[in-house]
C-alpha positions in Angstrom: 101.3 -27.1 29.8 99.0 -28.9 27.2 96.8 -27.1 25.3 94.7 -30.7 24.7 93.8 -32.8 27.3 94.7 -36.1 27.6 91.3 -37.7 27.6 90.3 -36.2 23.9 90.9 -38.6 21.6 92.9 -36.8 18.2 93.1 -38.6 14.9 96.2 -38.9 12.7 95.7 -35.5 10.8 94.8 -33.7 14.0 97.8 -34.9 15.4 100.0 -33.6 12.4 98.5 -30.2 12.8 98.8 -29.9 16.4 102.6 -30.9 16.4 102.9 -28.3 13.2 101.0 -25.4 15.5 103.3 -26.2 18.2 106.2 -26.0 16.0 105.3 -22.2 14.4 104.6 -21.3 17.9 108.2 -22.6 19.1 109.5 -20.7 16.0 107.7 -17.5 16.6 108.8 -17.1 20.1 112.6 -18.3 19.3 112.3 -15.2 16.7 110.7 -12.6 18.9 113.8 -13.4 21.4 116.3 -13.2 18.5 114.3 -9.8 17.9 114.3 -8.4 21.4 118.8 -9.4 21.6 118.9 -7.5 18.3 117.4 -4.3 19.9 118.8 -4.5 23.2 122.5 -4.8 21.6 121.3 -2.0 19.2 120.6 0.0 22.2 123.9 -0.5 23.9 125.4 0.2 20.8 123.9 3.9 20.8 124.6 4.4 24.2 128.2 3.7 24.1 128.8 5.7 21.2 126.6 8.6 22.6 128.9 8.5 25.9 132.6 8.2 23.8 130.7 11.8 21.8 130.0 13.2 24.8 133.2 12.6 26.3 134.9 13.6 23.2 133.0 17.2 23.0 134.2 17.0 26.5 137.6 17.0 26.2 137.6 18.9 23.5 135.7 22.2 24.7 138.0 21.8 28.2 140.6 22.0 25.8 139.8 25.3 24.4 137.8 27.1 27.3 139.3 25.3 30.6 140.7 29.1 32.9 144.2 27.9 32.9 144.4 27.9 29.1 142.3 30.1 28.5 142.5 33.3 30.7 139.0 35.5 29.2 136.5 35.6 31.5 133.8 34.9 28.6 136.0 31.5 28.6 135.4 30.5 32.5 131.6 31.2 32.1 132.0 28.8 29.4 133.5 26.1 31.4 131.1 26.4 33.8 128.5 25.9 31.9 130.0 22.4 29.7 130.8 21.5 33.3 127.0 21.5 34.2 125.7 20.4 30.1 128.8 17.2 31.1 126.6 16.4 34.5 123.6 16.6 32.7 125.2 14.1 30.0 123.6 17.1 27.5 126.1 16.6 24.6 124.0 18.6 22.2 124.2 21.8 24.2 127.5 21.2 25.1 128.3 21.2 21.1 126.1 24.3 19.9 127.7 26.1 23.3 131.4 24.9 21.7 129.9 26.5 18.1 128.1 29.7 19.6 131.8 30.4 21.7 134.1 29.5 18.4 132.9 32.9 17.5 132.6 34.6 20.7 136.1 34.1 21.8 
């Protein structure tokens, strides 16, 4: 869509200005989409590495607390309780749980 209609007649200069307005705009936009890639790929970034964590505290804590290993019965209250933090995807409470038990058991 033009922002001039074809009817209005444009001198030399004006035409110069309009093709360098369109131009910025063109730039500007090309830029905001480089932007909005950058952030998006950013995102997925800290998602992916937020899920290996989790998965690692995971693994790690079922390890250490899972019943057959581990045959206290502070440990299976444990267990159960990563097991719901792991549904949630709750990797923080999952960790201070892991820290609070390290002493506990």
């Amino acid at each position: 869509m033009d922002i001039i209609p074809s009817k209005i007649k444009l001198t030399g200069g004006q035409i110069i200005i309009l093709q360098a307005y369109r131009m910025a705009i063109a730039e500007l936009l090309e830029y905001q989409d480089k932007i909005d890639k950058e952030n998006i790929e950013r995102k997925v970034i800290r998602e992916t590495k937020k899920e290996k964590n989790l998965k690692e505290i995971y693994r790690e804590a079922s390890k250490r607390f899972h019943p057959d290993v581990n045959k206290s019965v502070t440990a299976e209250k444990i267990m159960k309780q990563v097991n719901h933090f792991y549904e949630k995807k709750d990797y923080h409470s999952i960790k201070s749980l892991m820290d609070k038990a390290t002493h506990t058991v």
